[in-house]
N, C-alpha and C positions, 0 to 999 in steps of 0.2 A: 532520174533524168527529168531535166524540165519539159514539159509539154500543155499544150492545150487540153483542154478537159469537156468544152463543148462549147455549142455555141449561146452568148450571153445577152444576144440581145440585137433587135434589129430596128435601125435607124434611118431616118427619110424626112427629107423635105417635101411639106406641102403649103399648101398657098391659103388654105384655112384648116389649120392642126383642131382647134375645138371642133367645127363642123365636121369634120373629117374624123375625129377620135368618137364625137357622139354617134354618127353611124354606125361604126364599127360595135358603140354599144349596144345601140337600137336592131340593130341586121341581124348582127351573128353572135351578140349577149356577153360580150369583153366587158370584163369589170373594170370600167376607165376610175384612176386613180384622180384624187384633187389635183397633182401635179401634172395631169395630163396625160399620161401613158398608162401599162397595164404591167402589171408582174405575174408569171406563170410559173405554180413548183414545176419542176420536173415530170415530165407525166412516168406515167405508169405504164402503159403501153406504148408500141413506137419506138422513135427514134429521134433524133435532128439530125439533118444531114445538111452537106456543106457540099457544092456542088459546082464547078465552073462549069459554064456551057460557051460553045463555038458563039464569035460573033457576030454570027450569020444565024444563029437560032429561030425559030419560029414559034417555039414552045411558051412565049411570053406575049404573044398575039392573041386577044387584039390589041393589050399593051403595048405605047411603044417604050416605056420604061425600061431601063435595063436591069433590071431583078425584078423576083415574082416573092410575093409571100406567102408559105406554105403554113397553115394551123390545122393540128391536129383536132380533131373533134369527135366526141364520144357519141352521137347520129346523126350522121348525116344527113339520112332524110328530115330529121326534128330542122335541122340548122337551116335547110332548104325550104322545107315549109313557112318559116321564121322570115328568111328572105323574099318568099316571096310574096308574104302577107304585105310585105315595105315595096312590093313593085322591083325586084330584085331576081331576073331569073340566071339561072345559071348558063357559061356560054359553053358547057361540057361534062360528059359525065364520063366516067370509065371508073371498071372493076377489075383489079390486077388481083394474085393468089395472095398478095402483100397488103391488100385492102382496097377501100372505093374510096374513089375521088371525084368532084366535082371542083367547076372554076367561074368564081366571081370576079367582076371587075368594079373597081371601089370607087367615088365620086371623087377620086383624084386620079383615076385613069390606073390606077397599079389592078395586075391581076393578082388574083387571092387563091391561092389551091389548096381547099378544104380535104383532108384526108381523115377517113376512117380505116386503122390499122385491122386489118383481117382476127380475127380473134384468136386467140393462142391454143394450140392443143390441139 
């Protein structure tokens, strides 16, 4: 049967894509490509998930953008330290049995929900 297999990629308009891609590498250490974007294997822990939310949601505030982007990340606190060396602090933290999250918002106004998946075993 034909079906999806996961998700391949996540795409968005901004009003300065290089200033906006060079953060991302500066802040939270994305290996931006010449072409401008970044390519991720598969991780190895985790998941990707695909997710509709009510459109009355709040879970994307202070953004008002309608998607949030979620990267997984292998410490959290390294990535948080990292941002905040850039003036960058986070507007949340929470620890679920599924792992810890914290939530940046990116100089284009999108929120960012950094997730460390709880460890296996």
């Amino acid at each position: 049967m034909a079906k999806v297999l996961g998700l391949g990629g996540v795409f968005f308009k901004a009003e300065d894509p290089k200033g906006l891609a060079a953060w991302y590498a500066r802040v939270l250490g994305i290996k931006v490509e010449d072409w401008g974007g970044a390519m991720f294997a598969h991780p190895k822990v985790g998941m990707t998930n695909w997710s509709p939310f009510p459109a009355d949601t709040r879970y994307f505030e202070p953004s008002t953008a309608p998607f949030m982007i979620n990267l997984i990340v292998d410490d959290l606190d390294g990535v948080l330290a990292k941002a905040a060396g850039e003036g960058v602090e986070p507007t949340g933290r929470q620890d679920e049995e599924y792992g810890r999250f914290a939530w940046l918002v990116d100089p284009a106004g999108f929120k960012v929900e950094l997730w460390q998946p709880a460890a296996e075993g």
